[in-house]
C-alpha positions as CSV (number, residue, x, y, z in Angstrom):
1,X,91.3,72.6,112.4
2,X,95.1,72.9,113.4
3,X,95.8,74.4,116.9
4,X,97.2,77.8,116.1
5,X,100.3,78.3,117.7
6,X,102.9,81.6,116.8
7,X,105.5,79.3,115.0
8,X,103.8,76.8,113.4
9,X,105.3,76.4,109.8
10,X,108.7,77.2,108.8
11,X,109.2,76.8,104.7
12,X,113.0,76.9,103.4
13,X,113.2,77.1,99.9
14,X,117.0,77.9,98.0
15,X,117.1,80.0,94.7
16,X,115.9,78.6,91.7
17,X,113.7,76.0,93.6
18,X,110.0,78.2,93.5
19,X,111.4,81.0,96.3
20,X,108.7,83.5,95.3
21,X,105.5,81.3,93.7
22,X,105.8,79.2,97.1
23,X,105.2,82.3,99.0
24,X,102.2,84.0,96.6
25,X,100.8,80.7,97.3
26,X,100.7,80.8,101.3
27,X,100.2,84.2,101.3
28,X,97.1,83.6,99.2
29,X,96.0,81.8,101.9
30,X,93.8,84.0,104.3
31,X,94.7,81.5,107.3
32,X,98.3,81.9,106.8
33,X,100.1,84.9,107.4
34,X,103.7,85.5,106.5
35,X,106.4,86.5,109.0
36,X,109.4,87.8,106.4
37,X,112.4,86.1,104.9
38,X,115.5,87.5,106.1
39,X,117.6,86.4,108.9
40,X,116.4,89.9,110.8
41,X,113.6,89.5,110.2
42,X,113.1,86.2,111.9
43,X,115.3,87.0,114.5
44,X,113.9,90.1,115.4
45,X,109.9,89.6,115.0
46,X,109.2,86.6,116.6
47,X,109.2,89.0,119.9
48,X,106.1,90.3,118.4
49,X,104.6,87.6,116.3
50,X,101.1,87.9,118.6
51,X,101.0,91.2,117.2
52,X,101.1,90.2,113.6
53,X,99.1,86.4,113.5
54,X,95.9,87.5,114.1
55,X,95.4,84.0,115.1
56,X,96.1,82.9,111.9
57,X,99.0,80.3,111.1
58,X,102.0,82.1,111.0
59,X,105.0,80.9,108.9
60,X,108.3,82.2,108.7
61,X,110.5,81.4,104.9
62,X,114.0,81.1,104.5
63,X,115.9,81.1,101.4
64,X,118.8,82.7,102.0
65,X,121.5,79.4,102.3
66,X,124.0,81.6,104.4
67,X,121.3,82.3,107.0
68,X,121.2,78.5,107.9
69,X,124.1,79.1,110.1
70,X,121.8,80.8,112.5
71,X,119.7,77.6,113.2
72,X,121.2,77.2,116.4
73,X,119.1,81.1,116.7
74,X,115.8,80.3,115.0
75,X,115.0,76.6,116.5
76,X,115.0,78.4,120.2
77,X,111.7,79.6,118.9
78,X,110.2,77.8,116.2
79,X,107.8,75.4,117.3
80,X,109.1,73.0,115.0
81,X,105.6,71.3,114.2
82,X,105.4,71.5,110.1
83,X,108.7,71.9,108.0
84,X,108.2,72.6,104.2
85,X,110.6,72.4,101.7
86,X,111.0,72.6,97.8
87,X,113.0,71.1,95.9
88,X,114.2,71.1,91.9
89,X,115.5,68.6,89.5
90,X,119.8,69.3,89.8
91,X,119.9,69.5,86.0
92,X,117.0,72.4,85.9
93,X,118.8,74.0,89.0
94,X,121.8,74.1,86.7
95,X,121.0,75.5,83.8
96,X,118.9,78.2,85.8
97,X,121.3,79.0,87.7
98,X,124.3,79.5,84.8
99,X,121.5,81.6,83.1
100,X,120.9,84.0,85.9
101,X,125.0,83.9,86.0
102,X,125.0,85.1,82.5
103,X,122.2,87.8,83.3
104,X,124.3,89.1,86.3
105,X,127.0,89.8,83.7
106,X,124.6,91.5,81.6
107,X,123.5,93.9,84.0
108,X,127.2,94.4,85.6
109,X,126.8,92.6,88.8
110,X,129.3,90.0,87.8
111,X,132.8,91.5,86.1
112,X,134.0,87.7,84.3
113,X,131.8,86.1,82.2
114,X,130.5,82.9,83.4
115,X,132.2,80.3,82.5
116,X,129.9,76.8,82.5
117,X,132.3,74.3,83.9
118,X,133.9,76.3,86.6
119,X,130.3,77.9,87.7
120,X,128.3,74.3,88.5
121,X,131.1,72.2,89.3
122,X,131.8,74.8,91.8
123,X,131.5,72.8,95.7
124,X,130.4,76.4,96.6
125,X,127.2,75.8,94.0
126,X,126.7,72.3,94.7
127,X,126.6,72.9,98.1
128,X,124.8,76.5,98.6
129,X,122.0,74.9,96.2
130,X,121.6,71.6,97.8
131,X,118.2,71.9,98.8
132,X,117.6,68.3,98.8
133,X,120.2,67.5,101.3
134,X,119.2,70.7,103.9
135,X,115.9,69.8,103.6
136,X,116.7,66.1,104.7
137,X,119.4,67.3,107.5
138,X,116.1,69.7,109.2
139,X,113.5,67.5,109.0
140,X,114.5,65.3,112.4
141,X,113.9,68.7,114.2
142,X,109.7,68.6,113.0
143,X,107.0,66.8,114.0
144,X,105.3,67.0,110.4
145,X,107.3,67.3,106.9
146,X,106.5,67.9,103.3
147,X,108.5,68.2,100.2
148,X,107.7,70.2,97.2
149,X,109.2,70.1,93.7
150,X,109.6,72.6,91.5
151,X,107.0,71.6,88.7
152,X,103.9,71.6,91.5
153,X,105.1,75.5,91.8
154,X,103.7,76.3,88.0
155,X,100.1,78.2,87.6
156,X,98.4,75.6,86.7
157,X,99.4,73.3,89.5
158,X,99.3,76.1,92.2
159,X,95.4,75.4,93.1
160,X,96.0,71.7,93.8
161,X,98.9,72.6,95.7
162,X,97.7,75.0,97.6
163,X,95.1,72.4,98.6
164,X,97.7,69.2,99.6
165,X,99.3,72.0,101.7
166,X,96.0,72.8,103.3
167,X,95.0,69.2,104.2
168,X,98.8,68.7,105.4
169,X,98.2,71.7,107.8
170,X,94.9,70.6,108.7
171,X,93.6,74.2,107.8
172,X,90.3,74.9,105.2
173,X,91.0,74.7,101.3
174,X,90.3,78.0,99.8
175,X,90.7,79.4,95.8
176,X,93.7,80.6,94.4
177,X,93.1,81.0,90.7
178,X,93.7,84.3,90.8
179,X,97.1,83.8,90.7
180,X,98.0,86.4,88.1
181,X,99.8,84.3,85.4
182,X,102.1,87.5,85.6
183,X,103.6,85.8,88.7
184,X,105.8,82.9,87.0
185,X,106.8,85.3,83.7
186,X,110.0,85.6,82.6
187,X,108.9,89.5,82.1
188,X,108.2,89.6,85.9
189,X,111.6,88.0,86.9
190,X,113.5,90.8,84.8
191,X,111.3,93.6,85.6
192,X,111.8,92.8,89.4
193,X,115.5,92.1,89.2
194,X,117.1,94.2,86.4
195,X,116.5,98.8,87.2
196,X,116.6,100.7,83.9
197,X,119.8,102.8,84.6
198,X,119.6,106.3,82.9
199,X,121.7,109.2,83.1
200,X,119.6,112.4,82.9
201,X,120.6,115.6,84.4
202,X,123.8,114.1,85.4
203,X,122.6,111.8,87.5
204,X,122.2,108.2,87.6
205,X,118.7,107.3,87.5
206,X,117.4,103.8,88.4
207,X,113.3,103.3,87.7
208,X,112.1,99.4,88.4
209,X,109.3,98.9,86.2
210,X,106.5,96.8,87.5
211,X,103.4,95.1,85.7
212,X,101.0,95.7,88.7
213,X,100.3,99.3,89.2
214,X,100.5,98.8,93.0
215,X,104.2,99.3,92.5
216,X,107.7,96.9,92.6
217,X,107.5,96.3,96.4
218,X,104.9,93.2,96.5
219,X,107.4,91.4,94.2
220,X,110.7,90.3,93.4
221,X,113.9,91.5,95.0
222,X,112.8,95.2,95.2
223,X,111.0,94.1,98.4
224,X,113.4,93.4,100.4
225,X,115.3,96.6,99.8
226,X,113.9,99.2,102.7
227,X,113.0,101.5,100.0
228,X,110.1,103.7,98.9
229,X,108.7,104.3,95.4
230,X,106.7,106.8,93.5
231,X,104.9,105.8,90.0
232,X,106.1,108.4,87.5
233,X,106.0,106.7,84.3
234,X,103.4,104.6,82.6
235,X,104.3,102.7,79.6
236,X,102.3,101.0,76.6
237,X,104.2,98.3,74.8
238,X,102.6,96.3,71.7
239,X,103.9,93.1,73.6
240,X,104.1,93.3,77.4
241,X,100.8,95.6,77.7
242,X,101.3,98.5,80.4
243,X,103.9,98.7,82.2
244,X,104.6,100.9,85.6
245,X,107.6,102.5,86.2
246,X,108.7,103.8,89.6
247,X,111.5,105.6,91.3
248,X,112.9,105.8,94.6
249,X,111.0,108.5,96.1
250,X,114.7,109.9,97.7
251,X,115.8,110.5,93.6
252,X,113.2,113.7,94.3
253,X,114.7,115.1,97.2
254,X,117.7,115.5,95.3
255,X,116.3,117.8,92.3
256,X,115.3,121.8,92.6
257,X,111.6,121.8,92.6
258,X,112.3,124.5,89.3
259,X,113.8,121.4,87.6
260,X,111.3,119.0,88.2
261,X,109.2,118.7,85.4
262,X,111.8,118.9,82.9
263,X,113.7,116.0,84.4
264,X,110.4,113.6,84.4
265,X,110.0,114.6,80.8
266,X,113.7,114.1,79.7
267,X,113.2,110.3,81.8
268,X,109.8,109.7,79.5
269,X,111.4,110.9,76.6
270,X,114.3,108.1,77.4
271,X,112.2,105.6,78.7
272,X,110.0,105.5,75.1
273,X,113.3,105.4,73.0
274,X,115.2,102.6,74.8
275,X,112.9,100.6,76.7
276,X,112.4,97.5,73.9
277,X,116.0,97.6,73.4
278,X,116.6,97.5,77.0
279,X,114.3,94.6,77.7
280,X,114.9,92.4,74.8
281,X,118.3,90.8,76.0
282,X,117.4,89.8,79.5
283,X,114.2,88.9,78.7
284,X,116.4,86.2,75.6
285,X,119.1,85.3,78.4
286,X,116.1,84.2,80.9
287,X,114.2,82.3,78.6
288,X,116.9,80.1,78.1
289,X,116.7,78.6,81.7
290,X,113.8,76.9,80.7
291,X,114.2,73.1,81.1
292,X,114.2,72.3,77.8
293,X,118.1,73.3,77.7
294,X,119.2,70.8,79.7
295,X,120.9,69.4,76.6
296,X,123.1,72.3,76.8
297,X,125.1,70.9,79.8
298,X,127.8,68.8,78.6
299,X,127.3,64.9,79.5
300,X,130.9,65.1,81.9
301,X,129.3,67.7,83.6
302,X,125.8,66.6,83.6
303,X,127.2,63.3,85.4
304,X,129.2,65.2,87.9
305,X,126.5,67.1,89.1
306,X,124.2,63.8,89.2
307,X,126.7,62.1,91.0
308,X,126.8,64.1,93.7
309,X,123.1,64.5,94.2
310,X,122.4,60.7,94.1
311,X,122.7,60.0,97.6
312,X,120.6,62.6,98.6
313,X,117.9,62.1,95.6
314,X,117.5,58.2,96.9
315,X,116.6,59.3,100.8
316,X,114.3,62.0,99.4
317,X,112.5,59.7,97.2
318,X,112.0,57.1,100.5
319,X,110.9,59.9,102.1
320,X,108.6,61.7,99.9
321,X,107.1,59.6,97.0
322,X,105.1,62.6,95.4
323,X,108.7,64.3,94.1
324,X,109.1,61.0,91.7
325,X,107.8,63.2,88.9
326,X,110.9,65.2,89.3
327,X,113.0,62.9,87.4
């Protein structure tokens, strides 16, 4: 059994690369207990980390590239006894990443269509998503290392990973099938990421729809927005089952309690009109980040991008055999 200290493990994982299956998975884990993933959070818990371990093995996860700047900050604490990293194949990383571009557009968050070429032959892309080569430039600081690719972070590979994680951390192997296949759907992704905006009343409503009833602050980005939700809306689709929908519990303060019910039946009314319409484009524009659309990048580019990961892919596989599989 591992010597439980409050810093043992420190996981950095980039977007793209398994950011939120790597975590389900440690935090399915009853002798691990997560510490956050944001810069404050890291910064400002460790003072208190006894308080939250419960003498379990705490780990802290990072995948936020700008917050690497800060690793002067973090290693003052860190114990720096087991580093873990995960990695993806550049070609995947690329067309999941111009994908996501394209759904940013969708949604509004980006105001010029993504254009292919210009997005991944960016230096700001290929460096920000270099995983492979920040991984490599942290390990030196740890006494134990461990690399994980992107196709061990899939449901069906979850249990056995969960397990070489285990024996890695010298820590007991437990079950994780319950890992709701929910977890890896395209469905989740969209439902986490995308609000449905509504105007009713006048005012901009946003409701983030959830699969678990338990509401969208144990997944996706939601949870990391200090917010508070309230169910409202449950919805029965042919395809997707039922569905939760929930709104910031500060959209209520803002309505006459006379009003009330009317507005929650004007947003149910909306909600059973548009909602398959609303979900059908993101849901098409996500699935097409599978790997299987690789062909899609041109072979100019393709080689570009493999150039400048070649270096880094050769130490990595010296380093860490099991990622072979990854090209």
């Amino acid at each position: 059994m591992v010597s439980v200290d409050k810093y043992d493990l420190f996981v950095m994982s980039l977007a793209r690369c398994g950011t939120n299956f790597i975590s389900r998975c440690l935090d399915s884990h009853p002798q691990i207990n997560p510490l956050g993933y944001t810069r404050n959070e890291i910064i400002t818990r460790h003072h208190r980390v006894d308080i939250f371990n419960n003498g379990k093995l705490s780990y802290y996860h990072l995948h936020v590239v700008n917050n690497f700047c800060y690793w002067d900050v973090f290693s003052q604490f860190l114990t720096k006894k087991f580093f873990l990293y995960t990695i993806r194949n550049p070609l995947e990383l690329a067309v999941s990443f111009y994908n996501f571009k394209i759904l940013y557009y969708h949604i509004g968050c980006e105001k010029q269509e993504p254009h292919f070429e210009r997005i991944l032959l960016e230096r700001d892309f290929l460096v920000r998503q270099n995983s492979i080569a920040i991984g490599l430039s942290l390990e030196s600081q740890f006494l134990s290392t461990k690399c994980i690719g992107f196709s061990s972070l899939k449901l069906d590979n979850a249990q056995n990973t969960i397990h070489d994680i285990s024996s890695w951390l010298g820590i007991e192997h437990v079950n994780i099938e319950s890992l709701s296949s929910k977890s890896e759907s395209p469905l989740s992704v969209v439902l986490s990421l995308i609000p449905f905006n509504l105007v009713v009343a006048s005012m901009q409503v946003q409701i983030y729809f959830c699969e678990l009833e338990s509401g969208p602050t144990i997944s996706g980005l939601p949870r990391h927005i200090l917010r508070k939700y309230i169910k409202i809306i449950e919805v029965q689709t042919p395809e997707y089952g039922k569905l939760y929908g929930f709104i910031d519990k500060d959209f209520f303060a803002s309505i006459a309690e006379d009003e009330l019910i009317d507005i929650l039946d004007e947003l149910s009314s909306a909600v059973e009109l548009h909602f398959e319409s609303w979900i059908e484009k993101p849901l098409s524009i996500l699935n097409l980040a599978r790997s299987e659309y690789i062909e899609r990048i041109p072979k100019s580019i393709s080689k570009q991008i493999l150039d400048y990961y070649h270096p880094y892919v050769s130490l990595l596989k010296e380093k860490h055999a099991n990622i072979l599989n990854e090209w």
